[in-house]
Structures are given as C-alpha cells and as structure tokens.
C-alpha positions as CSV (number, residue, x, y, z in Angstrom):
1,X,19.5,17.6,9.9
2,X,16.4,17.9,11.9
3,X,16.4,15.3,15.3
4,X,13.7,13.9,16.2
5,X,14.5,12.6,19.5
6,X,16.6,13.6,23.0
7,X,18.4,11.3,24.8
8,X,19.4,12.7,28.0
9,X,21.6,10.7,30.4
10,X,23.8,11.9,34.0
11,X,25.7,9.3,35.0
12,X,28.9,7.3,32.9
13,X,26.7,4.1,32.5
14,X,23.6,6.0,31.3
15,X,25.9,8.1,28.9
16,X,27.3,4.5,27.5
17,X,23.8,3.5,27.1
18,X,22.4,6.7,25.4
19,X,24.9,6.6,22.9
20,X,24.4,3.1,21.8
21,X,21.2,3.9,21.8
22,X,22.2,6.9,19.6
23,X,23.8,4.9,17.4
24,X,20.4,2.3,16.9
25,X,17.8,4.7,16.6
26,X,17.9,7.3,13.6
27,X,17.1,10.8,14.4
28,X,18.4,10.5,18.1
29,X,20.4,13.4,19.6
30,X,22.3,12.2,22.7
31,X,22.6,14.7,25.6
32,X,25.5,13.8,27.9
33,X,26.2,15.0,31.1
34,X,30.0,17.0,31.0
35,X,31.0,16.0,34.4
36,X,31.2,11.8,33.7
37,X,30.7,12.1,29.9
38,X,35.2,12.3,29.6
39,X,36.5,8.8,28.9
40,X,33.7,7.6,26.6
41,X,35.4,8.8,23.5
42,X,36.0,5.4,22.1
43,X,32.1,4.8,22.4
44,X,30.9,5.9,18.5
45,X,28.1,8.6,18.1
46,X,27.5,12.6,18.0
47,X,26.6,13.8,21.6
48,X,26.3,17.3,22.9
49,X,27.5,18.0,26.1
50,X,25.8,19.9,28.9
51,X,27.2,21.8,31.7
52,X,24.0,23.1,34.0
53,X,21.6,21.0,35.2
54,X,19.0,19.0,33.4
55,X,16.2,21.0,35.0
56,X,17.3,23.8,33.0
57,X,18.4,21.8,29.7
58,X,14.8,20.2,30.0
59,X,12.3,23.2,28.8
60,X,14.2,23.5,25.9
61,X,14.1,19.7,24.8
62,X,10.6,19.5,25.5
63,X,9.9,22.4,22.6
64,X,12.1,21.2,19.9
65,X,12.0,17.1,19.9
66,X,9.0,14.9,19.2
67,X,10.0,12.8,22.0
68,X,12.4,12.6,25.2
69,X,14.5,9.6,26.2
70,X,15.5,10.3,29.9
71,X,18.2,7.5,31.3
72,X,17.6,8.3,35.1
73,X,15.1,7.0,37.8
74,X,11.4,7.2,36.9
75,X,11.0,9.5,40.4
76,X,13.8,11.9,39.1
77,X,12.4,11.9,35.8
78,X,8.7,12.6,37.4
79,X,9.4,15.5,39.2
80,X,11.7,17.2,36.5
81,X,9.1,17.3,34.1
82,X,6.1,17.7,36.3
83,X,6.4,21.8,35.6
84,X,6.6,21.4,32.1
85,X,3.2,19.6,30.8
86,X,0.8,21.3,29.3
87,X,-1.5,18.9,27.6
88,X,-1.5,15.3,26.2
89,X,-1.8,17.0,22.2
90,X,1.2,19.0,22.5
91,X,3.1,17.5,25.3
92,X,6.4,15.1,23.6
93,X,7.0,11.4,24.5
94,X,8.5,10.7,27.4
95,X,10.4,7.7,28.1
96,X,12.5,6.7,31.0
97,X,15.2,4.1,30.8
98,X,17.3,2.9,33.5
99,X,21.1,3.1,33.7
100,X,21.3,-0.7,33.5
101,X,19.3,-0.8,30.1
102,X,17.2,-3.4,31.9
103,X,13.6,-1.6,31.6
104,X,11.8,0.8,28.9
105,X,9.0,2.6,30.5
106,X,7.1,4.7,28.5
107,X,6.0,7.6,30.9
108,X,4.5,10.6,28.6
109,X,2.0,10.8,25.7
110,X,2.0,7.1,25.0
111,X,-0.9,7.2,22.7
112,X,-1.2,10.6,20.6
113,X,2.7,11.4,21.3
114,X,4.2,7.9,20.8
115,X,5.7,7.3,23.2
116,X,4.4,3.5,23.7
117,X,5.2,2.7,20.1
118,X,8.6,4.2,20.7
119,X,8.9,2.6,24.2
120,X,8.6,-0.8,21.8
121,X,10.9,0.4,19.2
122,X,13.9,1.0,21.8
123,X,13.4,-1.9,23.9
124,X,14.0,-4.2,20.7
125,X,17.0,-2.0,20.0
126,X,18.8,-2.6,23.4
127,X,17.0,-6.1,24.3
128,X,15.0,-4.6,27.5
129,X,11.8,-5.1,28.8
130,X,9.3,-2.2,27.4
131,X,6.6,-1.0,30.2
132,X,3.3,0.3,29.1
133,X,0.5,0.6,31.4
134,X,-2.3,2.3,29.3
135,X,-5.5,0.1,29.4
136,X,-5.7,-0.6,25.9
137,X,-2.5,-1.6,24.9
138,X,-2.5,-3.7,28.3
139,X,-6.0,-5.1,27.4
140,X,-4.7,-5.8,23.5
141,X,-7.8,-3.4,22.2
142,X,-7.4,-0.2,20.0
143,X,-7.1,3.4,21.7
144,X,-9.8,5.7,20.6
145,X,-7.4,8.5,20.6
146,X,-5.2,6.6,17.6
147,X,-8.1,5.5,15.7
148,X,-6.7,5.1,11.5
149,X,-3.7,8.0,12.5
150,X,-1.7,5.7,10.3
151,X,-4.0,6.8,7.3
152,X,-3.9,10.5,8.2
153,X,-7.1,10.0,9.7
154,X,-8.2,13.2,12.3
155,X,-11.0,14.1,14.5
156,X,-13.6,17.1,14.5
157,X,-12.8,16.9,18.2
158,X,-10.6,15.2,21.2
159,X,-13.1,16.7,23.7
160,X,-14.8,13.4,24.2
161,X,-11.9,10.7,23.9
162,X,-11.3,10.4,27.3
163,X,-15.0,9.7,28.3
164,X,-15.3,7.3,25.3
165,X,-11.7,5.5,26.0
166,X,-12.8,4.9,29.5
167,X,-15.8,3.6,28.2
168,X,-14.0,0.8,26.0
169,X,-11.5,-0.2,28.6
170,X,-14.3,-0.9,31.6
171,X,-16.6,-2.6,29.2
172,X,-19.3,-0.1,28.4
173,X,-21.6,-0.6,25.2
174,X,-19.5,1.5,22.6
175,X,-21.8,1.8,19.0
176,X,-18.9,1.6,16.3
177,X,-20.0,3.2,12.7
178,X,-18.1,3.4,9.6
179,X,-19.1,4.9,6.4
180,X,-15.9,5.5,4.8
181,X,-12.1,5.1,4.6
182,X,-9.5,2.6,5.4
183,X,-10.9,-1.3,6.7
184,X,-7.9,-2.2,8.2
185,X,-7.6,0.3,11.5
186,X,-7.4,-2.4,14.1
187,X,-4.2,-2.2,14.9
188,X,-1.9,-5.7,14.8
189,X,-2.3,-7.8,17.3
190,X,-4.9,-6.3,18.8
191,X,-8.8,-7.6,19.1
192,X,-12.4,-6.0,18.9
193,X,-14.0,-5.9,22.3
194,X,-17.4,-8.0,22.4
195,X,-18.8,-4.9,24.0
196,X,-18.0,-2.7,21.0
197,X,-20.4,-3.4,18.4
198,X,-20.1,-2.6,14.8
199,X,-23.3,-1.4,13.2
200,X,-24.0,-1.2,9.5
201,X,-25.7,2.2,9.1
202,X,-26.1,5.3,11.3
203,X,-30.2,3.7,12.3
204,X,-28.8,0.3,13.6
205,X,-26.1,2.9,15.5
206,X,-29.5,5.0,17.2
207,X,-31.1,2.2,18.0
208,X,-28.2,0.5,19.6
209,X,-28.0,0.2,23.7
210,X,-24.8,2.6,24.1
211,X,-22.9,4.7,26.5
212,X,-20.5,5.9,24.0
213,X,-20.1,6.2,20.2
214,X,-17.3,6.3,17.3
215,X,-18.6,7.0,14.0
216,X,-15.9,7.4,11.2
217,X,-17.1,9.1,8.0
218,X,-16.6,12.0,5.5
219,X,-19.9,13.6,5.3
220,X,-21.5,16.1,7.7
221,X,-23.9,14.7,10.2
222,X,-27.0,15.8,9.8
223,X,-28.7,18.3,12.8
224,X,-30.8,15.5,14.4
225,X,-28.1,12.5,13.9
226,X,-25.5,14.6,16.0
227,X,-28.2,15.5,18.5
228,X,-29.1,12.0,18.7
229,X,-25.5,10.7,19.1
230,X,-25.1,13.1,21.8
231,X,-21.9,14.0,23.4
232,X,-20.1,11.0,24.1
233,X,-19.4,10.8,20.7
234,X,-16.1,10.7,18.5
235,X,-16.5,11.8,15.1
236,X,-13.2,10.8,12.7
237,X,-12.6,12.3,9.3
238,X,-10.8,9.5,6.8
239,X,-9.0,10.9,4.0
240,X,-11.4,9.6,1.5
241,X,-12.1,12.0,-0.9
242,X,-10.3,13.6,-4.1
243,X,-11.0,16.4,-5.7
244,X,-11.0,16.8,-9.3
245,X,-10.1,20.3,-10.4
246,X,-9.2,23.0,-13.6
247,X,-9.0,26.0,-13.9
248,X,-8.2,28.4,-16.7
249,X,-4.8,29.7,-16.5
250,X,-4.0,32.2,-13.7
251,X,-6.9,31.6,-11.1
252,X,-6.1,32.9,-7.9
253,X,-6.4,30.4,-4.8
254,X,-8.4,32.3,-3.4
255,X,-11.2,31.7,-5.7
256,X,-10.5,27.7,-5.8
257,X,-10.6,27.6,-2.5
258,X,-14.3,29.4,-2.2
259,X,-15.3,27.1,-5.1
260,X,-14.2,23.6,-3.2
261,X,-15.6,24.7,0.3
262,X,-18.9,25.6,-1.3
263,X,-18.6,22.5,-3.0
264,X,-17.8,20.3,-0.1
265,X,-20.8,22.7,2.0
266,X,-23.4,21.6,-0.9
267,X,-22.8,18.0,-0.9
268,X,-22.4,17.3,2.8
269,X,-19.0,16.6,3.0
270,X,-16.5,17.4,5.1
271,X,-12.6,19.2,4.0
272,X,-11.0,17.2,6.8
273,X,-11.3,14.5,4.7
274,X,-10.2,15.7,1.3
275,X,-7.3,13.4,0.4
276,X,-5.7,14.7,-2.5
277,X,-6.6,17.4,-5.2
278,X,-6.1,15.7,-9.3
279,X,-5.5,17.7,-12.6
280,X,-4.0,17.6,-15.8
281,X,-0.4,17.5,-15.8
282,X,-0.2,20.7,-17.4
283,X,-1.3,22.5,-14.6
284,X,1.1,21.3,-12.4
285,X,2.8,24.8,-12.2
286,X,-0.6,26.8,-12.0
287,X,0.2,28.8,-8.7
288,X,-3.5,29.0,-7.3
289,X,-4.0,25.2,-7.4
290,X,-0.5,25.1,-6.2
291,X,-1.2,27.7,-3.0
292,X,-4.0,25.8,-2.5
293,X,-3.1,22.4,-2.0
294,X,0.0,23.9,0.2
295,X,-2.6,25.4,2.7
296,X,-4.2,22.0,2.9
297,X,-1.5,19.8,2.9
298,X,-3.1,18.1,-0.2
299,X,-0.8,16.1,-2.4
300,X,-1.3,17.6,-6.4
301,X,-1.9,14.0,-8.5
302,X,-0.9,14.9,-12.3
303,X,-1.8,13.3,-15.3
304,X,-1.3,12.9,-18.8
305,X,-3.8,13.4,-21.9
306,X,-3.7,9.9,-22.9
307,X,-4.7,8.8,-18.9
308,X,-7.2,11.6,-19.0
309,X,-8.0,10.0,-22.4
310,X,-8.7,6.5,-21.6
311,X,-11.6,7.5,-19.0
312,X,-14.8,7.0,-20.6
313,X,-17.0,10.8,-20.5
314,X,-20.6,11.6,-20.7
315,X,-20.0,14.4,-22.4
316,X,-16.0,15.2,-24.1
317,X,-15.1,18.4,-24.9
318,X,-13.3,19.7,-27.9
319,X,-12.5,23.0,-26.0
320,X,-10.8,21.3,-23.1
321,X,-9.4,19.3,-25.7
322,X,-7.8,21.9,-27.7
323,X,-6.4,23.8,-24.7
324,X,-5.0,20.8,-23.0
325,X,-5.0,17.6,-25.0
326,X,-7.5,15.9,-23.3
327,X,-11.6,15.4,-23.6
328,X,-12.1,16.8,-19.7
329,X,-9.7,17.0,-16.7
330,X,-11.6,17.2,-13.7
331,X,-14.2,14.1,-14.1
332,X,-11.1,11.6,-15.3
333,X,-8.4,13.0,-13.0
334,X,-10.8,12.6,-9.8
335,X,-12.0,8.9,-11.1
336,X,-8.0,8.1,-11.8
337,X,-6.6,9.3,-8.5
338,X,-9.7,7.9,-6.3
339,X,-9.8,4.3,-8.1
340,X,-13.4,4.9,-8.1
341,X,-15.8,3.7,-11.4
342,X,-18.2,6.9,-10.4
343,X,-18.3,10.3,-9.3
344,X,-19.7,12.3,-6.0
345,X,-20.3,14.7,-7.9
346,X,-20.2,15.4,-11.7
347,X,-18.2,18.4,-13.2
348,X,-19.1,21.4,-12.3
349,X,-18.4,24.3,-13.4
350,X,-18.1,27.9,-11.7
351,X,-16.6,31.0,-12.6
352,X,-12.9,29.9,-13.8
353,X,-12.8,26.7,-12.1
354,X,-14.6,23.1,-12.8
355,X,-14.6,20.6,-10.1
356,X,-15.6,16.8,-9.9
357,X,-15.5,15.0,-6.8
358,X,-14.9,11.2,-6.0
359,X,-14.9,8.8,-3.1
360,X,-12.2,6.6,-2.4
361,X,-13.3,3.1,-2.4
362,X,-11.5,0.8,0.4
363,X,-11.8,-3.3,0.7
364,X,-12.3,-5.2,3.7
C-alpha cells in the first residue's frame, strides 16, 4: 500500500500524538524516534522506527510522500529542511505540529502542494488550531496558483503566478476571462475581489484597465491577443473537450495521435484540454486508441449501438453499421460523452481514423 503522508515525531508526547494522528488520517505513515518510542506499545497504529537522526531520515521522506507532518518546533523544523527545497512545484507539504497538539501550522507548499488544505484536514482530526498565513486564504479570495485544480484544470505556464497572485492580494486591477469549463471554481467560502473583474469576451478583457490577467479557455490565443495580454498573464486549460474517435481495426497510436494533434492544430484548440476520448464499445480493446489515451491520461468512454443509435445523424452509414452495429461512432459518442446538442467539429475522416470533436457545456 502506497502512503501518502510522513509523520515524523522525536520526543514520547510527539510519538503519542503522531500515532493518533496515524490512526485519523488514512494514508499516514508514522516515523518514531527509537530512543522514546519504547512504552507506547498500547497506543494502536503501524510506525517505523528510526535510529539516526532526522536530518538524515529527511531527504528520503521528502522524495517519496506527498506531504510531511513534522511534530517538533517550527525553528527545528525550518532549518532541517532549509537544504532540501528545490521549488514550490515539486517541493511536498510541510506541516509542523507541536508536541502538545495545540497548533497546525502549515509551513511548505500550502497552495500547489497542500499543505494548507491538509493543515485544515488535521487540525479537525486532533481539535487544534490550524495556521495559514498565505494572503489569499487569510484574505478569503481564491489563489491563482489553484485555479479549477479540482477539475483537472492546468496551466500553459506558472511563470507568471506569482506576479499575478501578488497582484490580487494588494488590490491591483486583475481582468478575469472565461470561455470555457467548470462555473463553480471559487472555492467555498471564499469571495471575488471587487478589484477582479469578470469580463464577458476577450475585447471587454483588452479594453479593461489591468495590471494582471487570468483567461481560462480551451482554444489557442490568437498571435495578437497573447501579445496584447502581455506577460502578466495566466492562461488555464479546462478539461472541456472530448474527442470522438474510430478507427479500423489495428491502427497504430501513432497514427491517432498525428490525426487528433492536427485536428486540435486546425481548429484552434488546445490538447491540454482534451477531457476524455469516446468510441464504440467495441473498440474498447483496440490497442492504438488504448496506447493513446494511456499517454494522455484520457479516460476511454464506451458505448453501445443502441446509445450510438439513439443520436440523431446527418448522414448514417450502412458501412459503419455493418461493421459495428451502429449508424456512426465518432459524431454520437463525442455528443454522448460531452452532453453537448452539437459538434466542434463534424466527422472527419483521415487515413484509418474518423474524429468528431465536442465541447463540454458547463451551467452557472
């Protein structure tokens, strides 16, 4: 079983601690130090036991767990991992509890590494006080650096997010555009800034008095919108569009895969924000589209003749109907996995391969 999460503690209270702790949080591996960790048998939990000293049990933690839970002083803590960071996309959570349980600070990659949403998670477990001190979460607004990761959404770039977070946390005019995906990316709780305004196409956005900009949309920006929006400028990809695809029997991947990127190249639209590929259920064993959708992390949708059946078509055909049951597979299996009533992009066929593309509609 893969852990997800270190808990690291030196000292007989901290050790009684991490393995509660252990024992409330799934996925939690408790480190305990060998020297005051005999007596505590009657305390439940798995624990490993350490001998050397955590500076030399640290470098090791920080490669293999998503997070570390460190019950010492935030000053030890500080300078033990001070030699370790490399940056804030690869670097784990770091969180720092005290031996009394009294205080949850969340010290380490609270935003991309989640550390602050863990911080929250473990001071509920063991009724402490959680301590976050990034801006946003202390100013109840959203992170620029989080925006939609719930939804899988991702960025072309973190260059400018730090510029552009400092921007929304000391009350600079931010230009907010969204074309596409999810509605609901405000996180709970938290509220829109009066100096962030939401426009309602990328002209209003332009034309807007900004400093800094967040634009959240599938297609390519065009060569004079991107130099207009200038640097200061985060551009996030939402997992808004399906692919429709078939393919006659043995295609390789590699020959999908040049068909979808050209595809995606013609139409404007961006890979990053391919959602999911769609055929007919019986080529849910066809190793190209299989390959293919592993490369991408894309999630195969298959379905049935008589779903591919009951999507209206242009134009049905009796040879896709004889080989597989149904009147076309890429047009109905795009419309049926995207929820949409119309099509990107029609089928079109090249080579061995057809492909339809749709957009996912969201509400809100």
């Amino acid at each position: 079983m893969v852990r997800k999460y270190a808990a690291v503690a030196i000292t007989r209270n901290g050790i009684g601690l991490a393995l509660k702790l252990g024992g409330l949080l799934a996925d939690t591996e408790v480190y305990c130090y060998a020297k005051y960790s005999g007596g505590l048998e009657e305390i439940p939990g798995e624990r490993r036991i350490f001998t050397g000293s955590v500076k030399e049990l640290l470098p090791n933690l920080f490669r293999r767990y998503e997070a570390v839970i460190l019950f010492f002083s935030l000053g030890a803590a500080v300078r033990l991992i001070a030699p370790l960071l490399e940056n804030k996309t690869s670097d784990p959570a770091v969180i720092v509890i005290d031996e009394g349980g009294e205080h949850v600070i969340s010290v380490l990659s609270g935003h991309l590494g989640g550390a602050n949403r863990l911080t929250l998670q473990i001071a509920e477990l063991l009724q402490s006080r959680p301590v976050i001190t990034t801006a946003s979460d202390v100013q109840g607004t959203f992170a620029a650096d989080l925006l939609g990761r719930e939804f899988g959404w991702c960025a072309d770039s973190f260059a400018p997010m730090k510029s552009i977070s400092a921007a929304i946390v000391n009350g600079e005019q931010v230009a907010f555009l969204q074309e596409s995906g999810e509605r609901d990316w405000l996180p709970a709780g938290a509220v829109l800034p009066e100096h962030v305004r939401l426009c309602g196409d990328m002209l209003e956005l332009l034309q807007a008095p900004r400093s800094a900009a967040i634009v959240v949309t599938d297609r390519l920006l065009k060569p004079g919108e991107a130099a207009a929006l200038g640097e200061r400028t985060a551009l996030y990809r939402p997992r808004s569009l399906v692919l429709g695809l078939g393919c006659n029997r043995g295609t390789p991947a590699a020959e999908l895969e040049a068909v979808v990127m050209e595809t995606l190249a013609e139409l404007r639209l961006s890979p990053l924000s391919v959602r999911n590929a769609a055929t007919a259920a019986i080529k849910g064993d066809e190793a190209g589209l299989l390959e293919l959708c592993g490369k991408y992390g894309w999630e195969l949708s298959l379905y049935s003749p008589e779903q591919l059946n009951s999507v209206p078509l242009d134009c049905p055909s009796e040879i896709v109907f004889k080989a597989t049951g149904a009147y076309g597979v890429c047009e109905p299996a795009a419309l049926l996995s995207s929820g949409s009533s119309q099509l990107l992009l029609s089928k079109k066929k090249s080579g061995n391969v057809t492909i339809a593309v749709a957009r996912v509609t969201y509400t809100g």
